[in-house]
N, C-alpha and C positions, 0 to 999 in steps of 0.2 A: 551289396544287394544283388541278388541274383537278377539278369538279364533276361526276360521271355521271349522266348523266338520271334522273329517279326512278326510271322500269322497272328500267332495269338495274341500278339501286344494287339493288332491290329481289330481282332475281334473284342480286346478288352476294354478297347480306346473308345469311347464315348465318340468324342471330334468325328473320326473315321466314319460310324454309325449313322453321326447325324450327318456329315458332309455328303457322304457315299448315298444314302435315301434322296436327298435332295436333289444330286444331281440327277439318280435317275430318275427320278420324279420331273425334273424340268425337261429333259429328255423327250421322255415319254408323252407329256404335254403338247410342247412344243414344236414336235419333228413336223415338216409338210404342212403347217397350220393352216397354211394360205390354199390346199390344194384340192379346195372344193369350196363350192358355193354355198354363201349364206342360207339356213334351212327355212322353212316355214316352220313355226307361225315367229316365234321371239325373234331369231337375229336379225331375220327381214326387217322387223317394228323396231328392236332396237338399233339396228343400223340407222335406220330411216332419222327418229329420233334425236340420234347422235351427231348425224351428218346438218340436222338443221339448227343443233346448238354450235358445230362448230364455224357452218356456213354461214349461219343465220343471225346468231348469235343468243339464239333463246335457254342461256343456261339455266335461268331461273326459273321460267315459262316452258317448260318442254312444251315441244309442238309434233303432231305426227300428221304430215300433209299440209300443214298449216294449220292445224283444228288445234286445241288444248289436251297435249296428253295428259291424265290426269291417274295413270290407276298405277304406276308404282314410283318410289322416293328416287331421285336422279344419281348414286351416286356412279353406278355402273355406267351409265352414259353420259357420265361426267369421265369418265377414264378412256371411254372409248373415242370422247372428241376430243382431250386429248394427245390422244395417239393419233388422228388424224390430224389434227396441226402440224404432228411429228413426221408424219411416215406418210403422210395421203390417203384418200378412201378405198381400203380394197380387204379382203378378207382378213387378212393378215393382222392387219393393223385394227381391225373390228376386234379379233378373239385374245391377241394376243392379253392385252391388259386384265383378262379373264383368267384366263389359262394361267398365268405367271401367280398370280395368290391360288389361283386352285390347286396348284403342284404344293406349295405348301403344307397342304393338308398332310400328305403322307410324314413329314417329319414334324411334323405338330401330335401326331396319330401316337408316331411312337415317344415322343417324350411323355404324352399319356401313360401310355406302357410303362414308364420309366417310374412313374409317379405310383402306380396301383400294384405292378405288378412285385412282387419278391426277389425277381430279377433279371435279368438282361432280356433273355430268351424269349422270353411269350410275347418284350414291346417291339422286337427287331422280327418275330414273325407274323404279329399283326399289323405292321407297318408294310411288312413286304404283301400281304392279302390284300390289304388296300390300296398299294400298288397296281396289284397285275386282277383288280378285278374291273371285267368290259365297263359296264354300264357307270363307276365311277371315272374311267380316266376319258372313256368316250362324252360324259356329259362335260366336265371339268374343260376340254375343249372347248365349248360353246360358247357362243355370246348369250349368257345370261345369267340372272340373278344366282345362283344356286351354290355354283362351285366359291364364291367369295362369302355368301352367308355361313356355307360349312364351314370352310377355312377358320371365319371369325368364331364361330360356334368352339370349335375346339379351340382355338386361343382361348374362348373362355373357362374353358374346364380346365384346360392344363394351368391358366393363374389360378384357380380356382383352389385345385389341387396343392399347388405349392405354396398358398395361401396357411395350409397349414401348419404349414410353417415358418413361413415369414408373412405376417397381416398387410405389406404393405405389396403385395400381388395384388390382391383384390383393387388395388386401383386398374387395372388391366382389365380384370372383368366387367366395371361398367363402362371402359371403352372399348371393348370388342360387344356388349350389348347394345352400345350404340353404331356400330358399323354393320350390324342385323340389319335394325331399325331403318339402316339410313340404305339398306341393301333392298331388304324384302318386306320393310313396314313390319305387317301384324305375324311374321313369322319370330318375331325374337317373342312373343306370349310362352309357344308350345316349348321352346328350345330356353326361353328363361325359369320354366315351370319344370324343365327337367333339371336343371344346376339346382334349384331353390328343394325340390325334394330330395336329390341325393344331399344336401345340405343338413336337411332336418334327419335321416334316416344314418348319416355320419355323426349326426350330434353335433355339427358346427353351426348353428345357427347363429351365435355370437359373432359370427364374422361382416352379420349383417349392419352389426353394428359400429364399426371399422370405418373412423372417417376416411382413410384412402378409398374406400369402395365408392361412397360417396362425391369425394371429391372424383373419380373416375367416372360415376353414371352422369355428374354436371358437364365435364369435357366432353364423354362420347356421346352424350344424346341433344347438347347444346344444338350443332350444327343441323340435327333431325326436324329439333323441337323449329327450331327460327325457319326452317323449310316450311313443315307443316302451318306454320302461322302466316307465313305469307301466300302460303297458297288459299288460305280461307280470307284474308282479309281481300286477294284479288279477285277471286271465281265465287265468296259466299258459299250459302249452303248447296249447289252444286258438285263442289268438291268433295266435301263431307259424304255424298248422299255415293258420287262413284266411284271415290275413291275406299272406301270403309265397308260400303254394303253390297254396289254392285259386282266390286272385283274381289272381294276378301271375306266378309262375314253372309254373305250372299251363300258361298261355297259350300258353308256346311249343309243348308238346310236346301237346296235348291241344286241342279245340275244347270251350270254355267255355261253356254253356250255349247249345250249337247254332250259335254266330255262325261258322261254318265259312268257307273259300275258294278259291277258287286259289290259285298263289302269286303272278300277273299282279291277281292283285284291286283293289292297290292302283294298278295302272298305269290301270285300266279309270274309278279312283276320277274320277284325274287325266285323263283325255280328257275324261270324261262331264261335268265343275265347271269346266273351267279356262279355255274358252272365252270372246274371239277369243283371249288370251295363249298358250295352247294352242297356236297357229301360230308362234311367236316361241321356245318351248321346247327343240325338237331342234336350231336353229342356235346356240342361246344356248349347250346345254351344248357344243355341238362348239367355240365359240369359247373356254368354261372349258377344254376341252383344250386347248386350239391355246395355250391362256395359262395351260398350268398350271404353268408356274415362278413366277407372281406370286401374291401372296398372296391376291385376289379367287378367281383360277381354283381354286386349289387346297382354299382356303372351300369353293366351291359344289360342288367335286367331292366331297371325302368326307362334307359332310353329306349327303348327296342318296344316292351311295351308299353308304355305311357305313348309313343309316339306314333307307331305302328297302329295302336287302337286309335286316335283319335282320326287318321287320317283315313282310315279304313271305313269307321261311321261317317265320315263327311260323304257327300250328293256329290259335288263333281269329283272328278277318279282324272289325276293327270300324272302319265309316266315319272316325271321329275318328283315330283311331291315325297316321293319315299328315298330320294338321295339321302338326308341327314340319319337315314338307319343304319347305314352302313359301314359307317365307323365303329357304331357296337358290335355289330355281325363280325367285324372283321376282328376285333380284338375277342368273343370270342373265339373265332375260329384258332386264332393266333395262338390264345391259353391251351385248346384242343392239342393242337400240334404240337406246342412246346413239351404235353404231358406225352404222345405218343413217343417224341423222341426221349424223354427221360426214361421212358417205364416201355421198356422192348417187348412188347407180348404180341402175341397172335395178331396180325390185320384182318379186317372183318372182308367176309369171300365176295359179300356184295359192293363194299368199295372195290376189290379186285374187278369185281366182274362189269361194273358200270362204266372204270377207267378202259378199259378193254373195248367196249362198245362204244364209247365216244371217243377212243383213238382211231376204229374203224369208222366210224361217222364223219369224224373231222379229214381225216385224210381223202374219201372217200366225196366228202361238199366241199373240201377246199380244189380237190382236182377237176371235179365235172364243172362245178361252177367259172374258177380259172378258164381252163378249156374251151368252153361253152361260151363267153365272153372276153374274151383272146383277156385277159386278166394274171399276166404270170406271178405278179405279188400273188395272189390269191394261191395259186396251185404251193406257191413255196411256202404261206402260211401253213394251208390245210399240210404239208410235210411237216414243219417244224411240230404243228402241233398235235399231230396222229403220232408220230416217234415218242415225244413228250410223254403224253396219254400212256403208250404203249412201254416205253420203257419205264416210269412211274409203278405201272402195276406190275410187271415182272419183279420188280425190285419190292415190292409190296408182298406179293408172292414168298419172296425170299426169305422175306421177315428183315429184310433191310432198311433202318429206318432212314436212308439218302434219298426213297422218296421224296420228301420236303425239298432240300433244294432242288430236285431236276423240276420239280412241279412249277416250281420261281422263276429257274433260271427259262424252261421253254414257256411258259406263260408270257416272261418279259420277251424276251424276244419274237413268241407270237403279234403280240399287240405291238411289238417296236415295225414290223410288217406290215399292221393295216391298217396304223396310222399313216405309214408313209406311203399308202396306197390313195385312191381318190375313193374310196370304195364305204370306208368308216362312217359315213354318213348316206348309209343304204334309204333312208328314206327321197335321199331326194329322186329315183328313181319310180317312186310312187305316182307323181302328174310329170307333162312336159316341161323340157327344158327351158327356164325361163331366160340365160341371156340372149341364146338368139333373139327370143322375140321382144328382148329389151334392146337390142342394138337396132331392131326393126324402127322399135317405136320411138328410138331416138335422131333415127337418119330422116326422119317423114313427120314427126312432130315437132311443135314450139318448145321450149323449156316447160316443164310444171305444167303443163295442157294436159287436162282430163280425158281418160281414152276407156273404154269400156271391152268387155271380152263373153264371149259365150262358154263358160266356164262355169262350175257349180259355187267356187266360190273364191274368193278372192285371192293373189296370195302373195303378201310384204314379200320377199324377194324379188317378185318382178316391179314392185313399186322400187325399190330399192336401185334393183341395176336402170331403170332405163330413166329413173328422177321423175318420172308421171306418176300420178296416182290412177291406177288401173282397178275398174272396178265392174263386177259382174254383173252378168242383164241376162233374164231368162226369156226365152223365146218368145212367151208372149208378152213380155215388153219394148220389146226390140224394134217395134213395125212403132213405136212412139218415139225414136233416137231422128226417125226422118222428118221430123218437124221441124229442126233444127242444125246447122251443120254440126256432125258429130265425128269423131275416129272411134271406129270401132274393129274389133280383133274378131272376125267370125271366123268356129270352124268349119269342115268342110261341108253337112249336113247344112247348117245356117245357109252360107254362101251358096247351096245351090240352091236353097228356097227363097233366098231375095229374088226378086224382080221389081223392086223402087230402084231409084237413081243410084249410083256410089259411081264411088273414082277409086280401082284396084291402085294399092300402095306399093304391096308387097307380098311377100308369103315368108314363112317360117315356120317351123316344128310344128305345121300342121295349122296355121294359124293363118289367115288373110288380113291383111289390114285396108280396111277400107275407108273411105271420107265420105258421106251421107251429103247427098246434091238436093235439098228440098225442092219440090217444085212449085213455081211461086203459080 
């Protein structure tokens, strides 16, 4: 039998494909995890959370402050306590347990591909899409629900798929429907209602009937169901009332603690993150139509819509909510690219011309930015990826279809830069830094002592580092804290319009902390 060159055995080799995705996937996840602070609003609360199941011992009782957490299923901060058993309380050890199934995703992605697609090409380039795109490998970092519910999401399609032809996959899919469940609750409805219509629109509906399936929804939703039953039997109708309506079914019809929208919000999501793939989207999904009698096209069209519509009509509008679309977007973009590189024809002059202007853009914010906050990751990002950009389109120009991999390879290596910068979590540069003024309020306060702050509004990472519950008082409640001894965080404005009693503590990031002296 003839021999193939190592390359191409190496491109032929299934192992390789999936070995090779993963790693860089964990990679990519993984690098510098620890090198930036937990963000508001989630990893703040579920740090908090996690630290009092594993200190505390509340694994079955979540507690946040000591109160009753009640509004999502423990399993995530069941992984994250722990890792602090293992490793100690510090970032690191918060994301990591996240991070580790959420890299998964990417080689869960492309055995999709493997499953729908015809052949190699379109599931190895919509695997690498989903790789090097921001807004999925930046949130997949995070301490929260999102990146393990995907994960789980496509484990269920991919048994799903291979259901086809062996019935005894389907037991997998009702244990990856239970690891939703036991993840983000009422989020396995929209993500079970997308498996259940490509089901009926393939014609497999007889697989519903598949006692593996079965015996798999009893395993993976057993450990969900006996959660939820013990949380009603110990809080009553309480639980029921905030965990179902005020945090999840509340959402659709009501805007949830202000996080309001259009209903284009989430489309604005996707222009604003998705970028160059962005350019590759609107033909990708026009070719899902054009192929939507096969099973790829018809994949990428109802998850995308079916699920994109519903979230887009829902009242509260929150940046994550639209992660699970992105696995469709990226296979098809993936199908897109596989057809450019089979079928060499003309590239269109406005993808030339847009790579061109976001190669000058990006070189152009990655240097003044870098520069401007002494940041040199930053300045060698914006290089890698204005060359990237800029070589891309020349080669595009050319009618070269090698575009595709330089697109890969400086995308990955963009994002392998600003993960391993402090910077990938540009929000927390939004309010003051909260360890200093948690180290404040740990050098000057008791354990768990209540500390209040002149701030708009609250925010779980500073509960988080200094283990007080810190919470916000507006100035005309403020002259009511001297009734009582209290700590409080004034800033500078505040502090020069006191004149009651206090005892100065300290100061920080603009912050004073003071002890409130009643007078008797």
């Amino acid at each position: 039998m003839k021999q193939l060159p190592f390359t191409e055995a190496i491109l032929k080799s299934e192992k390789y494909w999936s070995l090779g995705l993963t790693i860089a996937a964990l990679l990519l996840w993984c690098i510098a995890l620890g090198n930036s602070p937990l963000r508001d609003w989630d990893e703040g609360t579920y740090g908090i959370v996690s630290r009092e199941m594993f200190r505390d011992g509340h694994w079955l009782y979540p507690t946040l402050n000591g109160d009753p957490f009640m509004l999502k299923p423990p399993l995530v901060e069941w992984l994250i306590a722990w890792s602090y058993a293992m490793g100690g309380v510090n970032e690191w050890t918060t994301r990591l347990p996240i991070a580790l199934p959420s890299a998964l995703a990417v080689p869960l992605l492309y055995w999709i591909g493997r499953e729908v697609f015809p052949d190699r090409l379109p599931a190895v380039l919509s695997a690498l899409v989903y790789l090097t795109l921001l807004p999925v490998v930046r949130h997949g970092r995070l301490a929260m629900h999102d990146g393990i519910a995907i994960a789980a999401f496509l484990l269920l399609l991919l048994c799903l798929l291979k259901a086809r032809r062996n019935v005894q996959w389907t037991l997998g899919v009702g244990v990856a429907l239970g690891i939703i469940s036991f993840t983000k609750g009422v989020l396995s409805l929209p993500l079970g209602t997308i498996a259940l219509i490509f089901l009926f629109v393939e014609g497999q509906m007889g697989l519903l009937l598949s006692p593996y399936l079965w015996v798999g929804m009893v395993l993976g939703n057993a450990p969900v169901v006996t959660w939820y039953a013990l949380q009603g039997l110990h809080y009553g109708e309480v639980f029921w009332r905030v965990h179902f309506l005020s945090q999840s079914f509340d959402r659709l019809w009501q805007s949830v603690e202000n996080n309001a929208g259009p209903p284009w919000y989430y489309v604005l999501e996707i222009l604003k993150y998705t970028l160059p793939w962005l350019l590759f989207i609107p033909p990708g999904l026009k070719l899902s139509w054009e192929q939507r009698r096969t099973s790829w096209g018809r994949l990428i069209l109802i998850g995308t819509i079916f699920y994109l519509g519903i979230i887009s009509v829902m009242k509260t509008k929150l940046p994550w909510y639209v992660m699970p679309v992105y696995p469709f977007l990226a296979l098809a973009v993936g199908a897109q690219l596989a057809q450019l590189w089979q079928n060499r024809k003309a590239y269109s002059v406005v993808w030339m011309g847009l790579l061109g202007v976001l190669a000058i853009g990006s070189l152009g914010a990655g240097t003044y930015i870098g520069w401007a906050e002494s940041r040199p990751l930053l300045v060698l990002m914006g290089v890698v990826l204005g060359l990237t950009l800029a070589v891309a389109a020349g080669l595009m120009q050319r009618g070269d279809r090698h575009f595709i991999p330089v697109l890969f390879t400086g995308l990955y290596l963009a994002l392998l830069i600003l993960m391993s910068s402090n910077f990938w979590l540009w929000e927390l540069n939004e309010a003051f830094p909260v360890k200093p003024v948690a180290a404040l309020l740990q050098a000057n306060l008791p354990p768990r002592t209540k500390a209040y702050i002149t701030f708009p509004y609250g925010r779980p990472s500073l509960d988080f580092y200094s283990d007080r519950q810190v919470s916000p008082i507006s100035s005309e409640d403020l002259k009511s804290l001297w009734s009582t001894p209290s700590y409080v965080l004034l800033d500078q404005p505040s502090l020069n319009a006191r004149h009651l009693d206090r005892k100065i503590l300290g100061t920080a990031a603009g912050f004073t902390l003071v002890q409130t002296q009643p007078t008797s």
